[in-house]
N, CA, C and O atoms as a Tinker XYZ file with bonds, in Angstrom:
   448  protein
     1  N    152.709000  -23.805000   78.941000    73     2
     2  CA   152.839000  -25.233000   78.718000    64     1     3
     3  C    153.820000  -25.441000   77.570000    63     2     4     5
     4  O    154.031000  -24.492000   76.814000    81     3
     5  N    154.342000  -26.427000   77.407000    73     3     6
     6  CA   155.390000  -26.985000   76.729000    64     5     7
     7  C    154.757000  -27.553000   75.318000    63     6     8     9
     8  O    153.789000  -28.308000   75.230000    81     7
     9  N    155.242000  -27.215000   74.644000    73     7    10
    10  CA   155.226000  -28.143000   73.297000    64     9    11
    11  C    155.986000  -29.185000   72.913000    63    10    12    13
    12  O    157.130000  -29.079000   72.469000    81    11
    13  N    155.345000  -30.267000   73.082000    73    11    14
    14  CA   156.336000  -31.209000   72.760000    64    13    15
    15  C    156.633000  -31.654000   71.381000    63    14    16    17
    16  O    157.779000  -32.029000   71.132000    81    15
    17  N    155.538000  -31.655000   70.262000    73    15    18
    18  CA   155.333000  -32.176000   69.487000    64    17    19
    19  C    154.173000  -31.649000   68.042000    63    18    20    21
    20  O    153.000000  -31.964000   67.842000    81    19
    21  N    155.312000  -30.553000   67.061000    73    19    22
    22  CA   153.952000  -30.379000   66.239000    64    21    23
    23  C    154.153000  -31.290000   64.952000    63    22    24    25
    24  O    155.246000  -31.774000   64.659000    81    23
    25  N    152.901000  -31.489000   64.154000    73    23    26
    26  CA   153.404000  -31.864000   62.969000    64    25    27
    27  C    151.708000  -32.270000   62.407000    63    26    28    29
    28  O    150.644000  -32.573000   62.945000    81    27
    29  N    152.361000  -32.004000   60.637000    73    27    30
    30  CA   151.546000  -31.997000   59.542000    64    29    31
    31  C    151.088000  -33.223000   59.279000    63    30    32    33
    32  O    151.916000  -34.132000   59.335000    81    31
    33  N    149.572000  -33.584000   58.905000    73    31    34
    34  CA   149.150000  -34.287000   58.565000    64    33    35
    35  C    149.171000  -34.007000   56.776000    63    34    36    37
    36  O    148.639000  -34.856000   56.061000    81    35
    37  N    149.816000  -32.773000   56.150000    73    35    38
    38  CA   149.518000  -32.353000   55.119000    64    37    39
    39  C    151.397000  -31.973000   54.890000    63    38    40    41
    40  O    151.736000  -30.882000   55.349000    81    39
    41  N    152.213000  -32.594000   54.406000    73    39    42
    42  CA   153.200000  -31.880000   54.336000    64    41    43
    43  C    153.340000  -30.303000   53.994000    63    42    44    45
    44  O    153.076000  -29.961000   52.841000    81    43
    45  N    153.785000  -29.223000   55.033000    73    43    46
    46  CA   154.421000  -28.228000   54.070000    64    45    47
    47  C    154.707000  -28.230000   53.225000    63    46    48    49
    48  O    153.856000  -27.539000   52.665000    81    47
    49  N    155.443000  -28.547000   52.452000    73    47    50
    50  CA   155.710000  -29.138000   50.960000    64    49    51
    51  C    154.918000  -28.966000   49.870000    63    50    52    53
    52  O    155.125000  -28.514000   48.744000    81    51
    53  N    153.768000  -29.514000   50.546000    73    51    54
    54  CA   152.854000  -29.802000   49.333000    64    53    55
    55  C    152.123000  -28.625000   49.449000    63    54    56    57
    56  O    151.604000  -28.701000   48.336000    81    55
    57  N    151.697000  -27.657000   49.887000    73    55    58
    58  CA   151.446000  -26.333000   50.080000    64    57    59
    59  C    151.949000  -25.945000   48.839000    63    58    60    61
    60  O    153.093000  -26.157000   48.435000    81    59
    61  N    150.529000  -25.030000   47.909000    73    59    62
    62  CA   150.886000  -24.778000   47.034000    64    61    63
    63  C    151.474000  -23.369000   46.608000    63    62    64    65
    64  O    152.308000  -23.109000   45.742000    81    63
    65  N    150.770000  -22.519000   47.500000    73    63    66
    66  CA   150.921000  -21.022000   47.803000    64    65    67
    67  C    150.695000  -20.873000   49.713000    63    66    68    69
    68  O    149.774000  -21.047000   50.511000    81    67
    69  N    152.206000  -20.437000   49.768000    73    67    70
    70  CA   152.467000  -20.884000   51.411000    64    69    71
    71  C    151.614000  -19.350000   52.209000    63    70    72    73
    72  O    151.341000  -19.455000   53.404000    81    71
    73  N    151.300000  -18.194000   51.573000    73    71    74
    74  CA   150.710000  -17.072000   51.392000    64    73    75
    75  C    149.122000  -17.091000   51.662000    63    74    76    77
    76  O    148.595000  -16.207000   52.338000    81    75
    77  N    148.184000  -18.455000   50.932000    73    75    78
    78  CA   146.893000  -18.411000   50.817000    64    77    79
    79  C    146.711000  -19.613000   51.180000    63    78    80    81
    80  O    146.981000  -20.411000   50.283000    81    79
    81  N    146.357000  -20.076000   52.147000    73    79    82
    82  CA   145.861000  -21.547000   52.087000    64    81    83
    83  C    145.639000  -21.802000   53.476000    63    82    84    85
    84  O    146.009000  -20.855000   54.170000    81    83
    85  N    145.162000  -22.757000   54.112000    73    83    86
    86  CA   145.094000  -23.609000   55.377000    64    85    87
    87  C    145.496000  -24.871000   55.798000    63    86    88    89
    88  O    145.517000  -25.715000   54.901000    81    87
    89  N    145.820000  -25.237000   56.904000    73    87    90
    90  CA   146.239000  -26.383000   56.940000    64    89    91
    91  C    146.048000  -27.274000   58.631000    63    90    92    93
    92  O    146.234000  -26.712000   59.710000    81    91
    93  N    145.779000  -28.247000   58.517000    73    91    94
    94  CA   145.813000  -28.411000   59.942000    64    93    95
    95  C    146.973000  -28.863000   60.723000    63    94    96    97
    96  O    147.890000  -28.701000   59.918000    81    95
    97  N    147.417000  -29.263000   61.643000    73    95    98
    98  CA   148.392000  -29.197000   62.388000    64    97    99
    99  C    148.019000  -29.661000   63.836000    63    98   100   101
   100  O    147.236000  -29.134000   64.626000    81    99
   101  N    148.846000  -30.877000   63.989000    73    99   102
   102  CA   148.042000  -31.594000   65.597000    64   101   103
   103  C    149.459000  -31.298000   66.341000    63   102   104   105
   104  O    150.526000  -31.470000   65.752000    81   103
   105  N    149.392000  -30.913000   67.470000    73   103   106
   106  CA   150.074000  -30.281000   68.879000    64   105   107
   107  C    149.941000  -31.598000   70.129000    63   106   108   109
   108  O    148.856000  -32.006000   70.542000    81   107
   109  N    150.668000  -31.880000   70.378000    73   107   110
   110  CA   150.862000  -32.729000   71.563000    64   109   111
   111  C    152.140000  -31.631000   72.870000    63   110   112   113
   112  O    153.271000  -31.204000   72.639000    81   111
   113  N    151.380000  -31.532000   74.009000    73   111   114
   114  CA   151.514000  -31.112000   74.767000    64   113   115
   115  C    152.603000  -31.927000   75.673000    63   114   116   117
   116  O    152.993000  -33.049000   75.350000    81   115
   117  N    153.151000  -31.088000   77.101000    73   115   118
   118  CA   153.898000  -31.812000   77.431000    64   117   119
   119  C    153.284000  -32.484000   79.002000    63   118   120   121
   120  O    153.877000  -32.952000   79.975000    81   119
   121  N    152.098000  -32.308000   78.753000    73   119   122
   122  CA   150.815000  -32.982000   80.000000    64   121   123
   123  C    150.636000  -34.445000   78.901000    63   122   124   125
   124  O    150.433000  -35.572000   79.354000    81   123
   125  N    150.695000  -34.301000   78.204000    73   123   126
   126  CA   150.670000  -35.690000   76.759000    64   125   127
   127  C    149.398000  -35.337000   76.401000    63   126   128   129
   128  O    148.942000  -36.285000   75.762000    81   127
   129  N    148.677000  -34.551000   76.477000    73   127   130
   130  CA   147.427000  -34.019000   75.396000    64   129   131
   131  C    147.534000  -33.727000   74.098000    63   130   132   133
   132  O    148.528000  -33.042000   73.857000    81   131
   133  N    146.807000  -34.024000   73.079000    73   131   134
   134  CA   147.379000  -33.892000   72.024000    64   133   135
   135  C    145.727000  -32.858000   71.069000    63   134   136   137
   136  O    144.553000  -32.879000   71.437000    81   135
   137  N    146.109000  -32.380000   70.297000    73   135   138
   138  CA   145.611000  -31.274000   70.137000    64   137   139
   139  C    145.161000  -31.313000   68.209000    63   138   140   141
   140  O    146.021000  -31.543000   67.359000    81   139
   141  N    144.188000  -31.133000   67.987000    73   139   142
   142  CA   144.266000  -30.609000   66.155000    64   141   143
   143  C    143.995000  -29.417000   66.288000    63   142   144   145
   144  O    143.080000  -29.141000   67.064000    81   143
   145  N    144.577000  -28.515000   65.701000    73   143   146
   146  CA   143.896000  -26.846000   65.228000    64   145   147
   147  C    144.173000  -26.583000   63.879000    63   146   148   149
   148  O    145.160000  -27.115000   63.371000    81   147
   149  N    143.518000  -25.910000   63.283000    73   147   150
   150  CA   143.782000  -25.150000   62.068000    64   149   151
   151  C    144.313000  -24.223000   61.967000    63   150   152   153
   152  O    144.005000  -23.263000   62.672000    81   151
   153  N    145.219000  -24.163000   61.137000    73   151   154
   154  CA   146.280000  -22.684000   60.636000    64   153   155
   155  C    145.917000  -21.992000   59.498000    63   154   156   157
   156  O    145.945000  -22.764000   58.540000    81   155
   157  N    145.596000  -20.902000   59.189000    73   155   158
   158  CA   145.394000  -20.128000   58.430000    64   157   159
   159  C    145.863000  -18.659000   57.733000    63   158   160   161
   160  O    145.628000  -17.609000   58.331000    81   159
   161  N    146.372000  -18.668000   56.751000    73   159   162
   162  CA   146.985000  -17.527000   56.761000    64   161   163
   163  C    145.517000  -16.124000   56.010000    63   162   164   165
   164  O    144.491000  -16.208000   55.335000    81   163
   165  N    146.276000  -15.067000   56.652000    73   163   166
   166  CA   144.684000  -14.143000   56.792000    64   165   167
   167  C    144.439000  -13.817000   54.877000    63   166   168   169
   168  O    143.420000  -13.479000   54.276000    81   167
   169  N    145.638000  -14.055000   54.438000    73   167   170
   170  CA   144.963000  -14.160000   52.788000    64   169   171
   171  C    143.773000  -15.050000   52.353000    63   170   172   173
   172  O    142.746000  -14.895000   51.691000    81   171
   173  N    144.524000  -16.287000   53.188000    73   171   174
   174  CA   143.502000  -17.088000   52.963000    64   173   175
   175  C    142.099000  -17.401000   53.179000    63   174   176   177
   176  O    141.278000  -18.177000   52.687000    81   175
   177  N    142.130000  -16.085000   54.540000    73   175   178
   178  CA   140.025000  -16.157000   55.056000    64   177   179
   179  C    139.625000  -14.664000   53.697000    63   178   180   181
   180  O    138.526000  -14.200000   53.391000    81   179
   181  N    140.782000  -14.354000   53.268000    73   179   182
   182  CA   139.976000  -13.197000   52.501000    64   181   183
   183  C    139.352000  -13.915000   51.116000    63   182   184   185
   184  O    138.267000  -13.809000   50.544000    81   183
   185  N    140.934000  -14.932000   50.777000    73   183   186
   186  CA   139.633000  -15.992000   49.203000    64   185   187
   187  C    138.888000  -16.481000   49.641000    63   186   188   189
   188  O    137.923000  -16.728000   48.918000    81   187
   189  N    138.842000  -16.898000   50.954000    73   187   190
   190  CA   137.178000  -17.922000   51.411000    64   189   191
   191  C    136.270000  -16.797000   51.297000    63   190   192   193
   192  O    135.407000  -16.843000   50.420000    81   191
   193  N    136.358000  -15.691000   52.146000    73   191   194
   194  CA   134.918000  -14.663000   51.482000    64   193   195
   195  C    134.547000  -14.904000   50.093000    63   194   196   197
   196  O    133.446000  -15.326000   49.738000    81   195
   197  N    135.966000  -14.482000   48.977000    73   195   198
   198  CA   135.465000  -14.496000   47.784000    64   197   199
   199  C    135.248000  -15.498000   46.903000    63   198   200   201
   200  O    134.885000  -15.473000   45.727000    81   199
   201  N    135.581000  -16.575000   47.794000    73   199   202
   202  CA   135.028000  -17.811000   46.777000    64   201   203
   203  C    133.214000  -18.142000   47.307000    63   202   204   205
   204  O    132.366000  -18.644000   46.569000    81   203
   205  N    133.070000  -17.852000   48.244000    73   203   206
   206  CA   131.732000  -17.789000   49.048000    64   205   207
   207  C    130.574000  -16.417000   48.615000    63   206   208   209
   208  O    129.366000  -16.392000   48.853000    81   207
   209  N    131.231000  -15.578000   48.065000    73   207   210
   210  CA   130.665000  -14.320000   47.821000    64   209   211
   211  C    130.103000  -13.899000   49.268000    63   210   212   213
   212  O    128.924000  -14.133000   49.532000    81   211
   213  N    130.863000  -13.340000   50.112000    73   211   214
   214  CA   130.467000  -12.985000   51.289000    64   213   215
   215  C    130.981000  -11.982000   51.961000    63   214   216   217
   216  O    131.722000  -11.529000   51.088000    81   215
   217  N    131.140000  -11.263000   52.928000    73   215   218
   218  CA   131.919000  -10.153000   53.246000    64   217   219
   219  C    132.384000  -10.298000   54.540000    63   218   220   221
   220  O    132.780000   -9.346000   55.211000    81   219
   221  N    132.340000  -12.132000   55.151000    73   219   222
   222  CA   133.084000  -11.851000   56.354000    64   221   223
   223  C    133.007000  -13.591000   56.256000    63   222   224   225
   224  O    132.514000  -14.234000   55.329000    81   223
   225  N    133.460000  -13.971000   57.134000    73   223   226
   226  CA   133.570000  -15.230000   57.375000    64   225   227
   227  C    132.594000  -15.693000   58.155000    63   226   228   229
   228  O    132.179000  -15.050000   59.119000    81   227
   229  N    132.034000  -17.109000   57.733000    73   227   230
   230  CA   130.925000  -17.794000   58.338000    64   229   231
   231  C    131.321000  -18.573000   59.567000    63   230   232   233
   232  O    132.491000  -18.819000   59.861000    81   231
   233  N    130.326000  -18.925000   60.226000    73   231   234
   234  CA   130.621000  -19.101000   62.073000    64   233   235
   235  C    131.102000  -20.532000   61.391000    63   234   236   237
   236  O    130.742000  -21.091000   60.355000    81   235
   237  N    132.105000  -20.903000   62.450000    73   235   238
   238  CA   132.741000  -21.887000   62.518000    64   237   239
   239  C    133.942000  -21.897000   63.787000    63   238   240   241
   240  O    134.408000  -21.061000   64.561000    81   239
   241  N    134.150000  -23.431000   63.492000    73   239   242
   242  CA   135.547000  -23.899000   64.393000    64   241   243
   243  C    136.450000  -22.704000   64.404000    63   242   244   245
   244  O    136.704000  -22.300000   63.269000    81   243
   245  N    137.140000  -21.861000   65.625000    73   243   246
   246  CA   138.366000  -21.186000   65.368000    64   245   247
   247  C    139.438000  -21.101000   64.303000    63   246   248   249
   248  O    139.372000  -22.110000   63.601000    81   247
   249  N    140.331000  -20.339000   63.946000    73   247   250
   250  CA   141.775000  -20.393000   63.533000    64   249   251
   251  C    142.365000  -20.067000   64.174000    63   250   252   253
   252  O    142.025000  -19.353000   65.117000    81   251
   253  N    143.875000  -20.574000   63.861000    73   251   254
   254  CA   145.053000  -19.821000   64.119000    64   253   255
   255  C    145.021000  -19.264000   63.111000    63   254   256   257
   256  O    144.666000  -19.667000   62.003000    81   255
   257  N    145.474000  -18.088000   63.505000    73   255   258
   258  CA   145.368000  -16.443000   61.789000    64   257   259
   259  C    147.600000  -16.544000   61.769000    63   258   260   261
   260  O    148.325000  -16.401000   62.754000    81   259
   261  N    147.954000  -16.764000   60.607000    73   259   262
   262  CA   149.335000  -16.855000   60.897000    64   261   263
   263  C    149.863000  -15.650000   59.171000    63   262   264   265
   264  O    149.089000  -15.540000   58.220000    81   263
   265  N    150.933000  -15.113000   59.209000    73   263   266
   266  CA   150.821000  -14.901000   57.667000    64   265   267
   267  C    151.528000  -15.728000   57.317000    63   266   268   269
   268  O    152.489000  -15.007000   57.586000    81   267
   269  N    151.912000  -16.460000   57.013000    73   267   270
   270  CA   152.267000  -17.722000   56.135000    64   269   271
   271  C    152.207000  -18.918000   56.603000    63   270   272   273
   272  O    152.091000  -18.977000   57.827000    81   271
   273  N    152.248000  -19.902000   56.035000    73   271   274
   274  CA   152.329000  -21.113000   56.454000    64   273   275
   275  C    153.855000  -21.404000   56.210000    63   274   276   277
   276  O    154.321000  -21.866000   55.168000    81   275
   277  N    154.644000  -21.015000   57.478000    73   275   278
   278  CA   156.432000  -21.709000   57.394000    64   277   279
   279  C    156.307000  -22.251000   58.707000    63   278   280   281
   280  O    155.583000  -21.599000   59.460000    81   279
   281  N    156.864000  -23.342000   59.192000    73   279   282
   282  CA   157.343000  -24.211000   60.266000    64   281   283
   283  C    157.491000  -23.162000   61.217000    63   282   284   285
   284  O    156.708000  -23.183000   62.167000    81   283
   285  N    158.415000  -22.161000   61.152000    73   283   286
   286  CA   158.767000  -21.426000   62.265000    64   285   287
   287  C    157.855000  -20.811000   62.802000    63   286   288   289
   288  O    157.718000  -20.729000   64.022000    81   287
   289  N    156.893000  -20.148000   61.710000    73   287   290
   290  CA   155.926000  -18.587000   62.451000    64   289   291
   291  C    154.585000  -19.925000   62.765000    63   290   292   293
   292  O    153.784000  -19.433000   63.560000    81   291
   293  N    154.284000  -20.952000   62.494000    73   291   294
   294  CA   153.464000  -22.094000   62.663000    64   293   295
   295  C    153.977000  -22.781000   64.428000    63   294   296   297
   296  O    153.205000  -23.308000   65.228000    81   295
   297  N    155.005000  -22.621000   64.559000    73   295   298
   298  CA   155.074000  -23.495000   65.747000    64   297   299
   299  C    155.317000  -22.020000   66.996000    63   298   300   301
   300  O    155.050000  -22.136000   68.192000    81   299
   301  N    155.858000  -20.735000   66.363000    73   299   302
   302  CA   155.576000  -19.426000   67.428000    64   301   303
   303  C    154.572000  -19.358000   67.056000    63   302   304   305
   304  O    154.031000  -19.127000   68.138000    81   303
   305  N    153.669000  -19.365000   66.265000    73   303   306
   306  CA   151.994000  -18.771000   66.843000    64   305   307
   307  C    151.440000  -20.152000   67.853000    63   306   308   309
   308  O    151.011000  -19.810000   68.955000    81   307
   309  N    151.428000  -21.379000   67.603000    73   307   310
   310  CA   150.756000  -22.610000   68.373000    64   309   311
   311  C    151.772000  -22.448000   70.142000    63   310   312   313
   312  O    151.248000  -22.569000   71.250000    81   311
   313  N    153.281000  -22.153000   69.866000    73   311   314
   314  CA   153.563000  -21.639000   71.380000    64   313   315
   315  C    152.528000  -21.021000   72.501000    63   314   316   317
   316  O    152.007000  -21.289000   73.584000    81   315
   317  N    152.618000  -19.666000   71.142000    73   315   318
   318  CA   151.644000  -18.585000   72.120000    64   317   319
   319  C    150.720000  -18.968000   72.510000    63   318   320   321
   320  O    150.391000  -18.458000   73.581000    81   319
   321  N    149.799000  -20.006000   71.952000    73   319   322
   322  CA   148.849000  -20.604000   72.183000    64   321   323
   323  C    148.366000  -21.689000   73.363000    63   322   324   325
   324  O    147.351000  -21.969000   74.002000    81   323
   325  N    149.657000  -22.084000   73.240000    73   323   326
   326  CA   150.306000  -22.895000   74.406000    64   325   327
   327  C    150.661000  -22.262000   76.239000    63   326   328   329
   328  O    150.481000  -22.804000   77.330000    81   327
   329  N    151.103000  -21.191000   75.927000    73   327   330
   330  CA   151.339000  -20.113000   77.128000    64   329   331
   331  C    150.098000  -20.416000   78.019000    63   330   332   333
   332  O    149.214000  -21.073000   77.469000    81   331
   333  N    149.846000  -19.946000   79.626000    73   331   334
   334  CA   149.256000  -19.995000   80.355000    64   333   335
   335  C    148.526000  -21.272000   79.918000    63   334   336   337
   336  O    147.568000  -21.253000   79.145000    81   335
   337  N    149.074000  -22.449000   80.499000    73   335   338
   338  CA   148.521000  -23.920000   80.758000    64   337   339
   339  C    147.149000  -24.052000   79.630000    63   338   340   341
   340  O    145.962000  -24.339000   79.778000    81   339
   341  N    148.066000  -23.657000   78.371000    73   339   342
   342  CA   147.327000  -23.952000   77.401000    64   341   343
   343  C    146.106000  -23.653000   77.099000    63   342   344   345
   344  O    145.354000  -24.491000   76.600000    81   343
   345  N    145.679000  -22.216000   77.400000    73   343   346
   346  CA   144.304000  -21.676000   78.063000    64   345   347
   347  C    143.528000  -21.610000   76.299000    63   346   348   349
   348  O    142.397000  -21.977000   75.979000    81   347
   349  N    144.455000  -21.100000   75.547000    73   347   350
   350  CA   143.802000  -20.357000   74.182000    64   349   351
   351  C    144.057000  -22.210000   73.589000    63   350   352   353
   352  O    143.292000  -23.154000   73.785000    81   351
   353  N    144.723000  -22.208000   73.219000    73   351   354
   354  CA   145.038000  -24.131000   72.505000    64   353   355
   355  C    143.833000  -24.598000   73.496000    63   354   356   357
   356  O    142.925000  -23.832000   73.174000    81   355
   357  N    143.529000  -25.113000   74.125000    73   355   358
   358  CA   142.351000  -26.062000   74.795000    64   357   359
   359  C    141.069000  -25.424000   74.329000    63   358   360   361
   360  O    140.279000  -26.113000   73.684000    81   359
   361  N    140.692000  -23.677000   74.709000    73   359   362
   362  CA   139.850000  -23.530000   74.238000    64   361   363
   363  C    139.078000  -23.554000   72.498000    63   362   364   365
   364  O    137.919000  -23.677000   72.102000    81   363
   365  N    140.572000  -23.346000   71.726000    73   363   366
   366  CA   140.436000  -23.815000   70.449000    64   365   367
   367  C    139.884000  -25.042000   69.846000    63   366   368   369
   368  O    139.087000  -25.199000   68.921000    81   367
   369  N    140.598000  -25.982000   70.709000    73   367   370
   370  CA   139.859000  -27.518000   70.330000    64   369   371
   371  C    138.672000  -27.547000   70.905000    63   370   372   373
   372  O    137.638000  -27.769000   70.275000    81   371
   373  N    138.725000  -27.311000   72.220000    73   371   374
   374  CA   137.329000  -27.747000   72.819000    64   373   375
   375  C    136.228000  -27.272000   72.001000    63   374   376   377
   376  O    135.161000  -27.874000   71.880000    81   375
   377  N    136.510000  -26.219000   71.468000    73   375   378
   378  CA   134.854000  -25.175000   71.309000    64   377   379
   379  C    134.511000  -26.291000   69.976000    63   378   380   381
   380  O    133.624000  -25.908000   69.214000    81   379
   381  N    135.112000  -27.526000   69.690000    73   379   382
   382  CA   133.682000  -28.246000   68.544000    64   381   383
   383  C    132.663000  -29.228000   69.560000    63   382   384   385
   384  O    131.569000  -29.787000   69.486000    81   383
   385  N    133.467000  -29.095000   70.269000    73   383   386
   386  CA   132.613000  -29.562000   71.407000    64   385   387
   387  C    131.279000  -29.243000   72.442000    63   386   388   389
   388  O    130.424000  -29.804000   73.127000    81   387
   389  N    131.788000  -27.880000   72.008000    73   387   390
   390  CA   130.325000  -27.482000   72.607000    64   389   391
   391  C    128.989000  -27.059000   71.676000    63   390   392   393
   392  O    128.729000  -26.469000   70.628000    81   391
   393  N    128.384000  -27.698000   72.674000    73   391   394
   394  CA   126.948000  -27.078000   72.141000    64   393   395
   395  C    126.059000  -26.524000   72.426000    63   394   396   397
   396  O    126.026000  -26.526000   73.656000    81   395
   397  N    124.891000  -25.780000   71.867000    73   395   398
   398  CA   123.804000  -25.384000   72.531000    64   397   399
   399  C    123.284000  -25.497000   74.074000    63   398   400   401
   400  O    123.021000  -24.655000   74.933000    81   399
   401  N    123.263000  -26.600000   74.041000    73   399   402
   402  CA   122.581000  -26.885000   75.478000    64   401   403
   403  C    123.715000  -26.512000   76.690000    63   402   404   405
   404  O    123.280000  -26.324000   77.826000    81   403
   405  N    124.875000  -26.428000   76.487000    73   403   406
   406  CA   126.187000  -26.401000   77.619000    64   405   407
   407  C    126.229000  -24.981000   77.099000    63   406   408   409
   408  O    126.683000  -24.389000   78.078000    81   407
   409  N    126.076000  -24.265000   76.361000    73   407   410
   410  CA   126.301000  -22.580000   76.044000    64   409   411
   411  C    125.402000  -21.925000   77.260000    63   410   412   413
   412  O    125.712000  -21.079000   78.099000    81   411
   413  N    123.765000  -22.872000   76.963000    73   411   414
   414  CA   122.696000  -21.904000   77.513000    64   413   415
   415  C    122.717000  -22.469000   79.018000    63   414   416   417
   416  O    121.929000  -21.989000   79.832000    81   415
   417  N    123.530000  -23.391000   79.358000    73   415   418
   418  CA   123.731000  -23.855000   80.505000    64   417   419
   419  C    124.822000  -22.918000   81.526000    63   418   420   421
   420  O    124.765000  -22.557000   82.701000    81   419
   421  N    125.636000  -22.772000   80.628000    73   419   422
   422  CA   126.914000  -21.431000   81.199000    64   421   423
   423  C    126.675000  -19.794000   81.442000    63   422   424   425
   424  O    127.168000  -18.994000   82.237000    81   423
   425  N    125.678000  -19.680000   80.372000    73   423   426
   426  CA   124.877000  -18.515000   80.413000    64   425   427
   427  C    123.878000  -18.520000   81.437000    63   426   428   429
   428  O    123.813000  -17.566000   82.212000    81   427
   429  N    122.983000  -19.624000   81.539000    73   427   430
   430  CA   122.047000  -19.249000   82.989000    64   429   431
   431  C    123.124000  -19.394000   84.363000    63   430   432   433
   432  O    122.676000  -18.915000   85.405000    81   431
   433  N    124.236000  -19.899000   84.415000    73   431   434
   434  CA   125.257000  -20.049000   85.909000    64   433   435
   435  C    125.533000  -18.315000   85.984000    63   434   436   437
   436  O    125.513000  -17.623000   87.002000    81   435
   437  N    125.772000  -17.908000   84.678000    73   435   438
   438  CA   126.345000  -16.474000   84.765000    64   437   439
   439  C    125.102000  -15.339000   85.463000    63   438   440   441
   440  O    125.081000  -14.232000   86.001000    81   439
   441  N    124.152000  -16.406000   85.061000    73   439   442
   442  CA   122.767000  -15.159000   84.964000    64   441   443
   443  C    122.390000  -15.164000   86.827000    63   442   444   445
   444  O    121.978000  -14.174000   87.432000    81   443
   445  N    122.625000  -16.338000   87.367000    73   443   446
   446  CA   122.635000  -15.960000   88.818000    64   445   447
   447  C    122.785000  -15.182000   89.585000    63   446   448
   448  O    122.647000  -15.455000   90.777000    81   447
């Protein structure tokens, strides 16, 4: 699928250390779907352990894992994402969407 359209709700710019940090980033498709995901660079899930005192990261919404936050390696990782009719990008957004009851609902179809 096509990308038509990325862009910061957070300027690059203002990124203070382009190395450690996160940011979100909404994707509009060229079906006109439009998309939020989070970008993350993998320094940055290592200070969330250590600001958390933890040794892995707590369940949550997906990332994009990128090493830096620059325009270019930000819009080739959300591409890739994009590839096969947007299979990994859809499932990224969708999954805040699901819940419990549609998990154990997919799991008993499987269990048939």
């Amino acid at each position: 699928m096509i990308v038509r359209k990325i862009s910061f709700p957070t300027p690059l710019e203002m990124v203070a250390d382009t190395k450690d940090d996160n940011i979100d980033v909404f994707v509009k498709l060229e079906d006109g779907y439009s998309y939020t995901v989070v970008v993350v660079t993998h320094q940055n899930l290592i200070t969330q352990m250590n600001k958390s005192k933890k040794n892995f990261i707590e369940a949550g919404c997906p990332f994009i894992i990128v090493k830096e936050l620059k325009e270019d390696i930000i819009k080739e990782a959300i591409q890739s994402y994009a590839d096969e009719d947007a299979y990994w990008l859809k499932l990224n957004h969708l999954s805040s969407e699901f819940n419990i009851k549609v998990l154990n609902e997919m799991m008993d179809k499987l269990a048939e």
